[in-house]
C-alpha positions in Angstrom: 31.4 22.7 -62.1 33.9 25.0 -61.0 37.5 24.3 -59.6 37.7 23.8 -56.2 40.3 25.5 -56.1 38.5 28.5 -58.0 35.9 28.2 -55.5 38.0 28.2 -52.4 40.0 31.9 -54.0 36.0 32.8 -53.9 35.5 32.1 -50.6 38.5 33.5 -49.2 37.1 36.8 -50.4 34.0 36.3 -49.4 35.5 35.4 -46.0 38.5 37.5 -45.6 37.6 39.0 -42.4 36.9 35.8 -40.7 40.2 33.8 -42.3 42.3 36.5 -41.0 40.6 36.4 -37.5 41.6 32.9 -37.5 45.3 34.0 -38.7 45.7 37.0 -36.2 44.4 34.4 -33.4 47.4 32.3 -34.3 49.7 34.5 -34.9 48.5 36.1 -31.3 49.1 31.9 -29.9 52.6 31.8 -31.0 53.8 34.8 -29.7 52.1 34.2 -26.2 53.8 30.6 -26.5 57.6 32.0 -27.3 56.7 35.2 -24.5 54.2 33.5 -21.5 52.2 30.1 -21.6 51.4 27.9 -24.2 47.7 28.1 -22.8 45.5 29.2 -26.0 46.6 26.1 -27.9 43.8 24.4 -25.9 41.5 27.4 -27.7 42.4 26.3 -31.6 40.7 23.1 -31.6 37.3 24.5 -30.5 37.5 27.8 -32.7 38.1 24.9 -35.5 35.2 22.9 -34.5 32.9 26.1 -34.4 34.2 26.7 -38.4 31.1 25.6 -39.7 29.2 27.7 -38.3 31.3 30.6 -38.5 31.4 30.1 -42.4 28.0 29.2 -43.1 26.6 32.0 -40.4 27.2 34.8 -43.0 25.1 33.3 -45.8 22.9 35.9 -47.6 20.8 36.4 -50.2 23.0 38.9 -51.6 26.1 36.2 -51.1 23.9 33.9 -53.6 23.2 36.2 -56.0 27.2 37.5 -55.8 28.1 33.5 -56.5 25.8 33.6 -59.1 27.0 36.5 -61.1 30.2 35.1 -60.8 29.4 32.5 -62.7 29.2 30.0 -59.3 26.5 27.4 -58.3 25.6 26.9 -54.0 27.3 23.7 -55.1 30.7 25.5 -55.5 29.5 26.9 -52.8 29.5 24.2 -50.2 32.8 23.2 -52.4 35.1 26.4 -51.6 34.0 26.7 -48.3 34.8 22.9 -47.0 38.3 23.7 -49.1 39.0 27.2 -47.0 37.5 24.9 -43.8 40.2 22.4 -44.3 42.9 25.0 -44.9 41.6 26.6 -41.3 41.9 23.4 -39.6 45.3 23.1 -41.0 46.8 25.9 -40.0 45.2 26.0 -36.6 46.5 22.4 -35.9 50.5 23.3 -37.3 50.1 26.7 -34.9 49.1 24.1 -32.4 52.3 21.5 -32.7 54.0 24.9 -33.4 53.2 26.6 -30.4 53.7 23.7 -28.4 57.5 22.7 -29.4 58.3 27.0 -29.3 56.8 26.6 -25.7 59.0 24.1 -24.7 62.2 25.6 -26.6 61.8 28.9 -24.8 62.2 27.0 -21.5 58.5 27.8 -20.6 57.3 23.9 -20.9 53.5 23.1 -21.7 50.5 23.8 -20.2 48.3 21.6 -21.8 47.3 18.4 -20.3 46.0 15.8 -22.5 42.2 15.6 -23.0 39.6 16.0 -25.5 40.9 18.6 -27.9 45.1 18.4 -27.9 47.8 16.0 -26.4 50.9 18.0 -25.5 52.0 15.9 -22.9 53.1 12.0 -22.1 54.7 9.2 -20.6 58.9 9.8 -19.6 61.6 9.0 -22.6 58.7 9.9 -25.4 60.2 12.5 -27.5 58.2 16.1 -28.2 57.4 15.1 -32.0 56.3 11.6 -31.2 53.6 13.1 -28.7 52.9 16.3 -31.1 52.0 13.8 -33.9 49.4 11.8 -31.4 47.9 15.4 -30.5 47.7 16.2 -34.0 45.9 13.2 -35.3 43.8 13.3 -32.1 42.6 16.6 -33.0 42.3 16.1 -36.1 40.0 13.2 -35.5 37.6 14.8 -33.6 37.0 17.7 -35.7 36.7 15.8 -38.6 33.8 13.8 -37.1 32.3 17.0 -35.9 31.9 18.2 -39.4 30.6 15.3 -40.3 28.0 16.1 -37.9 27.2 19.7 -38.1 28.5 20.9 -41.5 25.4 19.6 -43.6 23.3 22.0 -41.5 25.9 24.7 -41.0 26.4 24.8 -45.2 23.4 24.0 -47.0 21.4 26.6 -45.3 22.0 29.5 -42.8 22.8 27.7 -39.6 21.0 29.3 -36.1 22.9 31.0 -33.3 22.6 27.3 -31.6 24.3 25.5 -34.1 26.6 26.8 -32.0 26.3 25.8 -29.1 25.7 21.9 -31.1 28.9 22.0 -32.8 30.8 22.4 -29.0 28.7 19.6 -27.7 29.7 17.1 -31.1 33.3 18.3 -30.3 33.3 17.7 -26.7 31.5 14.8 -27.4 33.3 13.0 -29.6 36.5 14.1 -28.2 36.0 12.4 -24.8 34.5 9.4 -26.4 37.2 9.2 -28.8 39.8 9.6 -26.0 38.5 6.7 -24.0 39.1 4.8 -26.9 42.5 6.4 -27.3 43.1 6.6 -23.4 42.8 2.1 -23.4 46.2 1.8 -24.9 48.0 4.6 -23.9 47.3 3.6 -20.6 49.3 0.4 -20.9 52.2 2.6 -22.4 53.3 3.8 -18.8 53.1 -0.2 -17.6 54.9 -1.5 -20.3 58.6 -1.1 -21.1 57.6 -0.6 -25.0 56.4 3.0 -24.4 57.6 4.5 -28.2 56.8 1.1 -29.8 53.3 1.1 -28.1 52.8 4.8 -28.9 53.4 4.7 -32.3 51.1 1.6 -32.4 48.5 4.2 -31.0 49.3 6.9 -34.1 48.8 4.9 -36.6 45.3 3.7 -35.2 44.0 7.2 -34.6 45.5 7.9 -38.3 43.4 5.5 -39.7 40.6 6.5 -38.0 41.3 9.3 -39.3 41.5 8.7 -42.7 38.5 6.9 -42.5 36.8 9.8 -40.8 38.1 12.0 -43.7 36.7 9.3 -46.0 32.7 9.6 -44.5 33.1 13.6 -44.8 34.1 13.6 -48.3 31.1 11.5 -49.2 28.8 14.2 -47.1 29.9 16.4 -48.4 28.6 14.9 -52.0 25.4 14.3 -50.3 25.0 17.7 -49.6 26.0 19.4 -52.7 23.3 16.4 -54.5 21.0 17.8 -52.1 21.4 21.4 -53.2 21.5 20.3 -56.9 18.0 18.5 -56.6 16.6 21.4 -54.8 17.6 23.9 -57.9 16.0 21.4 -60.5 12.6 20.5 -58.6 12.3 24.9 -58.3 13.5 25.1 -62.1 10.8 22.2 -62.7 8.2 23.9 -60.8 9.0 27.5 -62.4 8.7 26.0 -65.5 
């Protein structure tokens, strides 16, 4: 099996044009943030929830048999491009927090209001970081379950134009689902005279979900690569 982290260098040429869509796009929301509004933060979540479909859209025959020649299995794949997903969603979450904290430096304040995709706003006498980390695990959050939802069927085969459309309904979704659960506590912040005590009660509940969420898309992920695996043997089987 290749390295994942040979696999993910693969991908990133493979992908080039849309990673650096995804880097001019933030790139274009930090200078908007320093200069106007702070308004297409609310924008990086969703482009990060359509990233399975973006990266499983361009899927060829002529990709394949490019992998192939390089010495690289579907497997490595589905490997490199849930490596170079997770790098997107990275960097698309920092530009967020980023974008957010420049915003308010700049004397612009944010625009955001708290909902389904990023938290950039809060009770009085919570500081900037303390609600930048809630948005960030929030975020995080939801677009991890929406890979766990979509990214079998975005990855393993060439996903159709409404995959789409699915992955914005997972995210929206399971953002406002996961925000009523969210919203329960954080409500009691504003009637309680424990707000940062209660908040950070709050992070470190979402950040378990979290890692649990992480947990359930790491072992899809292996489902899906076992999948690809038995479908190359059964064809190798039946060729033989």
């Amino acid at each position: 099996m290749t390295p994942i982290r040979q696999a993910m260098s693969m991908e990133l040429r493979l992908n080039s044009g849309r990673f650096s869509l995804t880097v001019a796009l933030c790139a274009l929301t930090l200078v908007l943030a320093a200069a106007i509004t702070d308004a297409l933060v609310a924008a990086l979540p969703i482009w990060g929830a359509l990233a399975w479909y973006r990266y499983g859209r361009p899927e060829t025959v002529e990709r394949a048999e490019l992998r192939a020649t390089l010495g690289l299995s579907r497997a490595d794949g589905v490997r490199g491009r849930v490596a170079l997903i997770g790098l997107e969603t990275g960097m698309l979450l920092g530009t967020a927090v980023l974008a957010a904290l420049v915003s308010s430096a700049t004397g612009l304040g944010t625009s955001v209001t708290p909902g389904p995709t990023f938290v950039v706003s809060g009770p009085p006498g919570l500081s900037g970081a303390l609600i930048a980390l809630a948005g960030t695990l929030h975020a995080a959050l939801v677009l991890a379950l929406t890979g766990i939802a979509v990214g079998g069927d975005c990855l393993t085969h060439r996903p159709a134009r409404s995959m789409a459309l699915l992955s914005l309904v997972v995210y929206l979704g399971a953002g406002l689902l996961s925000s009523m659960l969210i919203g329960l506590p954080l409500a009691a912040v504003e009637l309680s005279n424990g707000a940062v005590a209660t908040s950070l009660f709050v992070c470190a509940g979402v950040a378990v979900l979290l890692a649990v969420a992480l947990l359930v898309l790491r072992r899809r992920v292996r489902a899906w690569i076992r999948r690809l695996d038995s479908g190359v043997a059964a064809r190798a089987m039946s060729a033989a």
